[in-house]
DODREN-208553 format. One record per residue (C-alpha): residue in one letter; x, y, z. Coordinates in pm, whole numbers, plus 32768, in hexadecimal, padded with zeros to 4 digits. Example, Ala and Ser with C-alpha at 12.3 -4.5 7.8 and 13.67 -1.06 7.14 Angstrom:
# DODREN-208553
a84CE7E3E830C
s85577F9682CA
***
This chain:
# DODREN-208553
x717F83EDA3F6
x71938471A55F
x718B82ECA5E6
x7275828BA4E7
x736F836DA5A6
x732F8312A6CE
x731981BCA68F
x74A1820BA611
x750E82DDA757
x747781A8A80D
x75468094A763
x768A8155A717
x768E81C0A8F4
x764C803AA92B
x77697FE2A823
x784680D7A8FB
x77D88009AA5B
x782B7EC5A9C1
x79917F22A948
x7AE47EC0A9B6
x7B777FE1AA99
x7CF17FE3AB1D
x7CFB7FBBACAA
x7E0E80A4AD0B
x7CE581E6ACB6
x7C4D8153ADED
x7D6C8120AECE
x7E118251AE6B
x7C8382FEAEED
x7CC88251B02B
x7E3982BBB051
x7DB9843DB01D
x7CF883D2B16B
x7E0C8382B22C
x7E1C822BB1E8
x7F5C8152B1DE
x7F5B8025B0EA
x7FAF7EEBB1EE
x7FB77DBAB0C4
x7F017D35AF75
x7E787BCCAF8D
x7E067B1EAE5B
x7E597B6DACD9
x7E207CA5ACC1
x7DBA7D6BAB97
x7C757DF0AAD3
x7B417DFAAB90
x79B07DD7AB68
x793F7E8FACA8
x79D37E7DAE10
x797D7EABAF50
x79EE7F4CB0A8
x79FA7EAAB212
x7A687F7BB330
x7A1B7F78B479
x7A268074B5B7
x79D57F83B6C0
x7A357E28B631
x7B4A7D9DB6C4
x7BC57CD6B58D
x7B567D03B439
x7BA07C07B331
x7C0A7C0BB1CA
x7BB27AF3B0E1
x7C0F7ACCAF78
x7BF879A9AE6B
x7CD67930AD5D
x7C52781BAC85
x7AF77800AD31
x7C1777ADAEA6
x7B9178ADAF8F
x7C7C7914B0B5
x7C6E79D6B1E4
x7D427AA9B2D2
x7D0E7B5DB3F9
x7D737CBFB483
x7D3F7D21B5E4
x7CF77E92B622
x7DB67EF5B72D
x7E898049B70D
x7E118034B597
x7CE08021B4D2
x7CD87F39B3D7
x7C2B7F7CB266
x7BEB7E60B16E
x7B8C7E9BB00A
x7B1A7D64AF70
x7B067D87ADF8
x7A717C6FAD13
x7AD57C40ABD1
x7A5A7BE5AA79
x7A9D7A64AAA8
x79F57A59AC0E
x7B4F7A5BACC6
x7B837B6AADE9
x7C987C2FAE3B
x7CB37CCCAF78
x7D8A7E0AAFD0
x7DBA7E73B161
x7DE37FE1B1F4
x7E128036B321
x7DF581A7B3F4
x7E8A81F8B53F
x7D528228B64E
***
């Protein structure tokens, strides 16, 4: 009986990692940081996972999202600002990407 619950606690945490979660609860985190929101790229909207780029001593650092399997790409040099990119993928594959930047 004691694997049967565990077994249970195991499948119900992974169902948790694989749901849809709102991204605003992640930039409003980064905002309680200090962080500015700079712009969205992408359709934005429910997410799988996502991930963080940032930089101290890059001079650029680049945010790429996808709509309809179509990635793009931009660029943001770090010059009096650093530059945070969130890249979160999405049920369907597609990326969205969210910028933040901090004063130095």
């Amino acid at each position: 009986m004691k694997n049967v619950l565990s077994i249970a606690i195991l499948v119900a945490t992974m169902a948790g990692w694989s749901c849809s979660k709102d991204y605003s609860d992640v930039v409003e985190d980064w905002k309680d940081d200090g962080w500015r929101l700079v712009e969205e790229f992408g359709e934005t909207g429910d997410y799988s996972h996502y991930t963080e780029l940032k930089s101290e001593e890059a001079p650029f650092v680049e945010a790429a999202w996808s709509i309809g399997g179509k990635r793009e790409t931009k660029l943001f040099e770090q010059g009096s600002k650093r530059y945070l990119v969130l890249h979160f993928k999405k049920a369907d594959g597609d990326v969205f990407a969210v910028v933040m930047s901090k004063r130095k």
